[in-house]
HTML snippet that shows the backbone in 3Dmol.js (N, CA, C, O; Angstrom):
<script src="https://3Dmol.org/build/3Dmol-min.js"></script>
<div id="view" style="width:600px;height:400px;position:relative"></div>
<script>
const pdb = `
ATOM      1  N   UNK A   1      28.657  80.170  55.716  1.00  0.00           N
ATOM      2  CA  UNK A   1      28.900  80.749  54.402  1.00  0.00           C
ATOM      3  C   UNK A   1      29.014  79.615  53.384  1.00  0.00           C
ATOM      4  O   UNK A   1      29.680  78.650  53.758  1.00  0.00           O
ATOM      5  N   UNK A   2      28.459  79.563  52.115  1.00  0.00           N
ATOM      6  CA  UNK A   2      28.823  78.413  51.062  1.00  0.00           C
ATOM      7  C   UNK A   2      30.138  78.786  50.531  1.00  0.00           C
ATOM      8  O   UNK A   2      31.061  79.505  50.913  1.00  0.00           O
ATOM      9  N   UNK A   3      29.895  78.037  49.506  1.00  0.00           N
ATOM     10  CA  UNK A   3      31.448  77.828  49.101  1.00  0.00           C
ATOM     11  C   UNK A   3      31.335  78.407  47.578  1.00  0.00           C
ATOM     12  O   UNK A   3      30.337  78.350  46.861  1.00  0.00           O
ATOM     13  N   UNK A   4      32.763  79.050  47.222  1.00  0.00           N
ATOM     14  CA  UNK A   4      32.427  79.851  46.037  1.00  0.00           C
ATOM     15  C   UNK A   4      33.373  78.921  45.164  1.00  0.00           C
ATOM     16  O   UNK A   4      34.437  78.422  45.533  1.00  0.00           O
ATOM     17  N   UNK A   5      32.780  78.798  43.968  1.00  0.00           N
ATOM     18  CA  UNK A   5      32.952  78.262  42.921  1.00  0.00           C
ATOM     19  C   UNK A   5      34.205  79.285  42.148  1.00  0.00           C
ATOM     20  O   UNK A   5      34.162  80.512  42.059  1.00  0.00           O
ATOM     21  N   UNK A   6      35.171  78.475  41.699  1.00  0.00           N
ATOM     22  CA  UNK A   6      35.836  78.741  40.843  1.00  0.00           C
ATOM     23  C   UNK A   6      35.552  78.671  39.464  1.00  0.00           C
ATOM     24  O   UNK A   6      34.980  77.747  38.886  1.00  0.00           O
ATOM     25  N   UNK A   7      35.983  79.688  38.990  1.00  0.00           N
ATOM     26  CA  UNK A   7      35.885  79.513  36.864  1.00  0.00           C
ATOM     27  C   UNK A   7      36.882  79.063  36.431  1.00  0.00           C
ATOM     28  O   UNK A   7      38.047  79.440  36.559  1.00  0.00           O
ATOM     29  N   UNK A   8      36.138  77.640  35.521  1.00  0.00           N
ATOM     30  CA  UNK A   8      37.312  77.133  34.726  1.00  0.00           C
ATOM     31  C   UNK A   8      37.765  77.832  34.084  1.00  0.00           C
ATOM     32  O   UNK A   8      37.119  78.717  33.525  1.00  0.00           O
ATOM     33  N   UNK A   9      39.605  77.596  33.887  1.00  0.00           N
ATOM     34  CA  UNK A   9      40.641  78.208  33.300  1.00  0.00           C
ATOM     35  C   UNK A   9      40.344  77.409  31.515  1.00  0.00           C
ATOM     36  O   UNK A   9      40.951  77.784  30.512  1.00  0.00           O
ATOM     37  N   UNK A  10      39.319  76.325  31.533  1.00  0.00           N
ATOM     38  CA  UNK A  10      39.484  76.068  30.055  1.00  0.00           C
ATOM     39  C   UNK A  10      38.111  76.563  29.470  1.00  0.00           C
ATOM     40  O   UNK A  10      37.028  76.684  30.043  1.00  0.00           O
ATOM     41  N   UNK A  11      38.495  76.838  28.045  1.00  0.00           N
ATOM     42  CA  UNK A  11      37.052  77.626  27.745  1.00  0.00           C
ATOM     43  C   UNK A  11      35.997  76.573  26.816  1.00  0.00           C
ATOM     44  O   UNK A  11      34.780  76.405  26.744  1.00  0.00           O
ATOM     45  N   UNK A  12      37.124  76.031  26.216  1.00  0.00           N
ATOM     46  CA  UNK A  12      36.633  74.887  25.362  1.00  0.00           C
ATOM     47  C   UNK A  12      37.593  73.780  24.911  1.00  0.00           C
ATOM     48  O   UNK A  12      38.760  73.984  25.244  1.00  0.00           O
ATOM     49  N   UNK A  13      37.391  72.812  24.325  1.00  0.00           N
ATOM     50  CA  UNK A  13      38.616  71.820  23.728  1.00  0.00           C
ATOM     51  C   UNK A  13      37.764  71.832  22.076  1.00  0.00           C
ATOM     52  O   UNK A  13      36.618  72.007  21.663  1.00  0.00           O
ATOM     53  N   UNK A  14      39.133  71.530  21.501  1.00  0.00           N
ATOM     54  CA  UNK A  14      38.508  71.219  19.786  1.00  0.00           C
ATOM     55  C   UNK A  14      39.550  69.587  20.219  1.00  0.00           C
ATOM     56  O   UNK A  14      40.086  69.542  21.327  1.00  0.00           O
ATOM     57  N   UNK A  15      39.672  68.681  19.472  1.00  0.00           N
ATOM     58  CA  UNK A  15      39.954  67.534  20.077  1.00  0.00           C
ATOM     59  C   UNK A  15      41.064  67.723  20.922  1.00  0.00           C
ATOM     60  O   UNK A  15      40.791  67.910  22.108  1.00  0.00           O
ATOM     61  N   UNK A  16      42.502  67.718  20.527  1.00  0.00           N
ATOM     62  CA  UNK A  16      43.792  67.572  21.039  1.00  0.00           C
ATOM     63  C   UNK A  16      44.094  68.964  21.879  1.00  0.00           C
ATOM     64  O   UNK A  16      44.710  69.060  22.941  1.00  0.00           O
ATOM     65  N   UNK A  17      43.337  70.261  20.913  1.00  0.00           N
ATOM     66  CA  UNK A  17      43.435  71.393  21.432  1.00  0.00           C
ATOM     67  C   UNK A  17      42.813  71.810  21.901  1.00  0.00           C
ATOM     68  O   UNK A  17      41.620  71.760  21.602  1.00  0.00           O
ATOM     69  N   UNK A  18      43.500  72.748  23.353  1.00  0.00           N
ATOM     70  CA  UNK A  18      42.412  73.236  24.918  1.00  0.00           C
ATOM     71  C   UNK A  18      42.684  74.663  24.520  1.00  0.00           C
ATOM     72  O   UNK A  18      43.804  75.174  24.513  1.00  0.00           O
ATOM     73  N   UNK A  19      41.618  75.227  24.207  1.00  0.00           N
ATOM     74  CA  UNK A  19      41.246  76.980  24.370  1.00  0.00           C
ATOM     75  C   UNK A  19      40.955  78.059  25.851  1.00  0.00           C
ATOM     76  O   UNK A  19      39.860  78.523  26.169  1.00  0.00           O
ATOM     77  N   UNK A  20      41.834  78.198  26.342  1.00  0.00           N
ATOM     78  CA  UNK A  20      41.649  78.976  27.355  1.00  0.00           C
ATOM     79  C   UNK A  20      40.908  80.368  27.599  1.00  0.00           C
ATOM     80  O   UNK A  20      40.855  81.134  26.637  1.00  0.00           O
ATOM     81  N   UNK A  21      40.444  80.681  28.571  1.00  0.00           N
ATOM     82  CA  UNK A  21      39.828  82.211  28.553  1.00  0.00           C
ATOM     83  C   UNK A  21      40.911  83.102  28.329  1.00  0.00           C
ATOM     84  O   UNK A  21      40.851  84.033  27.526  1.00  0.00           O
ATOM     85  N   UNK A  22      41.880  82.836  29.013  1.00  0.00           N
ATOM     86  CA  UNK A  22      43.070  84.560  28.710  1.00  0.00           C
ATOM     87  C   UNK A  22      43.491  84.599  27.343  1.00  0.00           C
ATOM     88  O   UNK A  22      43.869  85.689  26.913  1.00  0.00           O
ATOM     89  N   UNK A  23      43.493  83.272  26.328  1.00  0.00           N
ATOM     90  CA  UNK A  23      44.085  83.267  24.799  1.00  0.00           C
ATOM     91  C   UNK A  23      42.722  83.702  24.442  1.00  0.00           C
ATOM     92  O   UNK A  23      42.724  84.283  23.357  1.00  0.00           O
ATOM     93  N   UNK A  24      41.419  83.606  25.058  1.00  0.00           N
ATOM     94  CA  UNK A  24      40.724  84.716  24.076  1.00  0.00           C
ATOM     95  C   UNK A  24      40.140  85.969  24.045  1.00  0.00           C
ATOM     96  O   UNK A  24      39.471  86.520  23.172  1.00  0.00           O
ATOM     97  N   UNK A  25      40.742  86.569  25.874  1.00  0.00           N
ATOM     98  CA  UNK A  25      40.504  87.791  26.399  1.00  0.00           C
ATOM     99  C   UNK A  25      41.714  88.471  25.046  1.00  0.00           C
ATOM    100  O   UNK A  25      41.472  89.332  24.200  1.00  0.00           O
ATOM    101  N   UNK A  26      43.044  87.675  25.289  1.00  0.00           N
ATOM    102  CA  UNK A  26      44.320  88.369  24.916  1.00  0.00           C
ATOM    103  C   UNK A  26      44.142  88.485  23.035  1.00  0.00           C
ATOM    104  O   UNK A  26      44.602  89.471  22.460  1.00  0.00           O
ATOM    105  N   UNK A  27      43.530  87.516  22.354  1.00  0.00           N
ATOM    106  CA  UNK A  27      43.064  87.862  21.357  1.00  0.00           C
ATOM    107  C   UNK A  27      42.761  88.799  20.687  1.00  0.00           C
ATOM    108  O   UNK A  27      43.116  89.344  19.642  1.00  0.00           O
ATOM    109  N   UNK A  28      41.497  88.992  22.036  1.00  0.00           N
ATOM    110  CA  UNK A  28      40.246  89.883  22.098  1.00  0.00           C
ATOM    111  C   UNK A  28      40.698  91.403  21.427  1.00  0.00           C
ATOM    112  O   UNK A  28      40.472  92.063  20.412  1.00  0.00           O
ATOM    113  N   UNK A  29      41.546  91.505  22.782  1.00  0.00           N
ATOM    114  CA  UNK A  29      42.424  92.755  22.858  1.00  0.00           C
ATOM    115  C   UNK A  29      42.853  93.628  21.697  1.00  0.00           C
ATOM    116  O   UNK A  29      42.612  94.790  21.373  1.00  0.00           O
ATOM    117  N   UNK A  30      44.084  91.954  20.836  1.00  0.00           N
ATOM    118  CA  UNK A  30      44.700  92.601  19.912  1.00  0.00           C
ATOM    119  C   UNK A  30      43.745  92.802  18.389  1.00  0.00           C
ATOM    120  O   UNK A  30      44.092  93.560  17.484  1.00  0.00           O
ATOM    121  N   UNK A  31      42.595  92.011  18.368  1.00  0.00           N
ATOM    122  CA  UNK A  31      42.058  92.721  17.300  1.00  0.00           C
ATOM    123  C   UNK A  31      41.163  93.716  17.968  1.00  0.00           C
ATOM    124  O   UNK A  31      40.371  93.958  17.058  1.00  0.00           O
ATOM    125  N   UNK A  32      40.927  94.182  18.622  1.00  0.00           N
ATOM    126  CA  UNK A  32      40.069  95.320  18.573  1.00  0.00           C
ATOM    127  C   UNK A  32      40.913  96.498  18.559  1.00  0.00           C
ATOM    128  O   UNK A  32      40.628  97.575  18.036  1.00  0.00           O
ATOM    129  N   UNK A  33      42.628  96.016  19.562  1.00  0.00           N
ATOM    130  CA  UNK A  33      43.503  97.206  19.067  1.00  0.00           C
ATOM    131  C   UNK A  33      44.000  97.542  17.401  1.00  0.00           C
ATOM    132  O   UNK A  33      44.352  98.619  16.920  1.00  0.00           O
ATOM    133  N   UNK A  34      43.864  95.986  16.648  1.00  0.00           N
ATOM    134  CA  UNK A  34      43.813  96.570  15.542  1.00  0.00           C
ATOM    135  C   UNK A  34      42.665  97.155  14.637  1.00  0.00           C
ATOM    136  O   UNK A  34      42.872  97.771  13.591  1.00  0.00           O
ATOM    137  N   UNK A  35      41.407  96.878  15.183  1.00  0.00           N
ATOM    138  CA  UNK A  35      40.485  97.591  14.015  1.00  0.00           C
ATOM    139  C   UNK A  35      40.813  99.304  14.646  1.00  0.00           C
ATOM    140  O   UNK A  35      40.996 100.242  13.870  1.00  0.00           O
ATOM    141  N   UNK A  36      40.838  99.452  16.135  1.00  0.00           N
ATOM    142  CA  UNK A  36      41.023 100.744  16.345  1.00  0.00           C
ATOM    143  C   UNK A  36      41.980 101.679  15.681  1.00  0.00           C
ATOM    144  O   UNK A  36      41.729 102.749  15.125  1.00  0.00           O
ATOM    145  N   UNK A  37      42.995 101.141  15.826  1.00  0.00           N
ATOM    146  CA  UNK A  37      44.308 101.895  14.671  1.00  0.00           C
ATOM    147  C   UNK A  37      43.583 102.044  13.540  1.00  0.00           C
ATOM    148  O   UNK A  37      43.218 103.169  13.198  1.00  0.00           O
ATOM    149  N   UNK A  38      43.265 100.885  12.776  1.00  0.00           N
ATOM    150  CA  UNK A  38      42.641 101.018  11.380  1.00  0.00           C
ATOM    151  C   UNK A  38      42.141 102.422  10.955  1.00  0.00           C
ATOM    152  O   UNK A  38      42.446 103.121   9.989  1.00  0.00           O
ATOM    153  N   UNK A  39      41.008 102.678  12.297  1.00  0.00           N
ATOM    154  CA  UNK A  39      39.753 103.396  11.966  1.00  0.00           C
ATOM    155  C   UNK A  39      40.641 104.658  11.832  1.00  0.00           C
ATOM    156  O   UNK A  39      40.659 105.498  10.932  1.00  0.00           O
ATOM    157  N   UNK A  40      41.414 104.560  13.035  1.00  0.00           N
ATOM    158  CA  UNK A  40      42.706 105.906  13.345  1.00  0.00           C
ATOM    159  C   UNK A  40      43.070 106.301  11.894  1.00  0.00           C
ATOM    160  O   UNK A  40      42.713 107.397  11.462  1.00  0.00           O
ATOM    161  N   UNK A  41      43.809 105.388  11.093  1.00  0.00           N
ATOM    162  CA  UNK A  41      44.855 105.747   9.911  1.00  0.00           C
ATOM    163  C   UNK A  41      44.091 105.991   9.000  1.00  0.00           C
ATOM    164  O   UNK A  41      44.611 106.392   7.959  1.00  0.00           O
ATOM    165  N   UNK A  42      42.849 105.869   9.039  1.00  0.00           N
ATOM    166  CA  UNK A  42      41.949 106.328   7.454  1.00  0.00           C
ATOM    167  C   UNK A  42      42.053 107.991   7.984  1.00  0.00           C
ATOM    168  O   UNK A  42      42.138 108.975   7.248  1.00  0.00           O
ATOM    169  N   UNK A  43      42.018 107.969   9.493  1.00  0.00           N
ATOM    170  CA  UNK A  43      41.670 109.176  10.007  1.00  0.00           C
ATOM    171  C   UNK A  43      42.509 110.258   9.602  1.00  0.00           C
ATOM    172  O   UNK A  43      42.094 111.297   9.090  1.00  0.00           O
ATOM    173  N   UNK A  44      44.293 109.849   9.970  1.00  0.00           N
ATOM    174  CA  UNK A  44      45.065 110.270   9.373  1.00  0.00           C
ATOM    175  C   UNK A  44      45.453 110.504   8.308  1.00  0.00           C
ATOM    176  O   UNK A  44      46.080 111.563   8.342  1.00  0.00           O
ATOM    177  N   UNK A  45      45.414 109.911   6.947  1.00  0.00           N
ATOM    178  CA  UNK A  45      45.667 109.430   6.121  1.00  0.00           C
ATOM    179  C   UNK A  45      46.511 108.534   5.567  1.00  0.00           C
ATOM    180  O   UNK A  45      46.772 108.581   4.365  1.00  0.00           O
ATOM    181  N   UNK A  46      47.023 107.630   6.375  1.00  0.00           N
ATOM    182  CA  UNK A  46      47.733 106.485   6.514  1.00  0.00           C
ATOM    183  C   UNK A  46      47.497 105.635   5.286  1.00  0.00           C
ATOM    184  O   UNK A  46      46.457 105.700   4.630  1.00  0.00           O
ATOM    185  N   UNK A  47      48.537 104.812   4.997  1.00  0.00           N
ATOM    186  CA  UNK A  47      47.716 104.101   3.813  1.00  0.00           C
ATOM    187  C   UNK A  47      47.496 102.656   5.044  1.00  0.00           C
ATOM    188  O   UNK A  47      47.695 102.528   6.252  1.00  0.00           O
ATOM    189  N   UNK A  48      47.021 101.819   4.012  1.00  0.00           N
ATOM    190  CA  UNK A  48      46.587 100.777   4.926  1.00  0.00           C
ATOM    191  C   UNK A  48      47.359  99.499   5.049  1.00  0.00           C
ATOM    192  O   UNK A  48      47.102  98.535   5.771  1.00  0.00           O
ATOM    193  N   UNK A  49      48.285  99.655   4.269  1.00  0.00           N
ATOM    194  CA  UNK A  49      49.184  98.353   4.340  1.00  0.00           C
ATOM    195  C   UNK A  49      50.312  98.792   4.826  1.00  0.00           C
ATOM    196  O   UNK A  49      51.266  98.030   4.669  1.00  0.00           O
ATOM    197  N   UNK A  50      50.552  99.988   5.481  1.00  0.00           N
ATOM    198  CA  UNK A  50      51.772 100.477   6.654  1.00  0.00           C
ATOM    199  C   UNK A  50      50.946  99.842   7.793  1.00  0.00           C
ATOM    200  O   UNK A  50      51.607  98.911   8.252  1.00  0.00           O
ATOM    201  N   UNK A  51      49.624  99.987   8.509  1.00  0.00           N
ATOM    202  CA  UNK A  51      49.570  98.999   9.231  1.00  0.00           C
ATOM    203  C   UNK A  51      49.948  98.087   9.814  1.00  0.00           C
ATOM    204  O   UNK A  51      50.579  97.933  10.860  1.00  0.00           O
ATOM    205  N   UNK A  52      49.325  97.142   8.719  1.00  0.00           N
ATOM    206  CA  UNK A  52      49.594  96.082   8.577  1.00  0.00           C
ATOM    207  C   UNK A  52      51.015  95.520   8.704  1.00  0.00           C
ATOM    208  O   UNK A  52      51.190  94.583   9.482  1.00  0.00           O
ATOM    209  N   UNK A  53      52.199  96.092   7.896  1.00  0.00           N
ATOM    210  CA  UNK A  53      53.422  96.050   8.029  1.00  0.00           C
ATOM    211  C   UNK A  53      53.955  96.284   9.497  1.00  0.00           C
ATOM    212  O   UNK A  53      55.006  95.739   9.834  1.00  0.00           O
ATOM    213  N   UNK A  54      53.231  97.110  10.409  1.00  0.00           N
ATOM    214  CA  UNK A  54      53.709  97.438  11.537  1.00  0.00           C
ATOM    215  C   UNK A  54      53.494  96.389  12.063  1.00  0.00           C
ATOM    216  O   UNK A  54      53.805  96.214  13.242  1.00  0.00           O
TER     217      UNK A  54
END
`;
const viewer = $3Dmol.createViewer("view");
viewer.addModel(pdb, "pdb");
viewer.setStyle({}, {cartoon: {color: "spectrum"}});
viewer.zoomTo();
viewer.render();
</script>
């Protein structure tokens, strides 16, 4: 059997700073949970800077 390769835990470096995959899965997450609400509160009639405030 070969040997299975692991995925680096770093995704990129900008000089000093190392970007990981889970800080941009976990990112990922929270803006798409926020455009989703967004789309939600027009739905409702929410205003849009209660959002935001939340």
């Amino acid at each position: 059997m070969g040997e299975i390769e692991s995925i680096d835990r770093i995704a990129f470096e900008l000089g000093p700073i190392t970007i990981y995959w889970y800080g941009i899965i976990i990112g990922s997450g929270l803006l798409l949970g926020w455009i989703l609400a967004a789309r939600e509160s027009k739905k409702v009639g929410m205003e849009k800077e209660l959002l935001s405030d939340l």
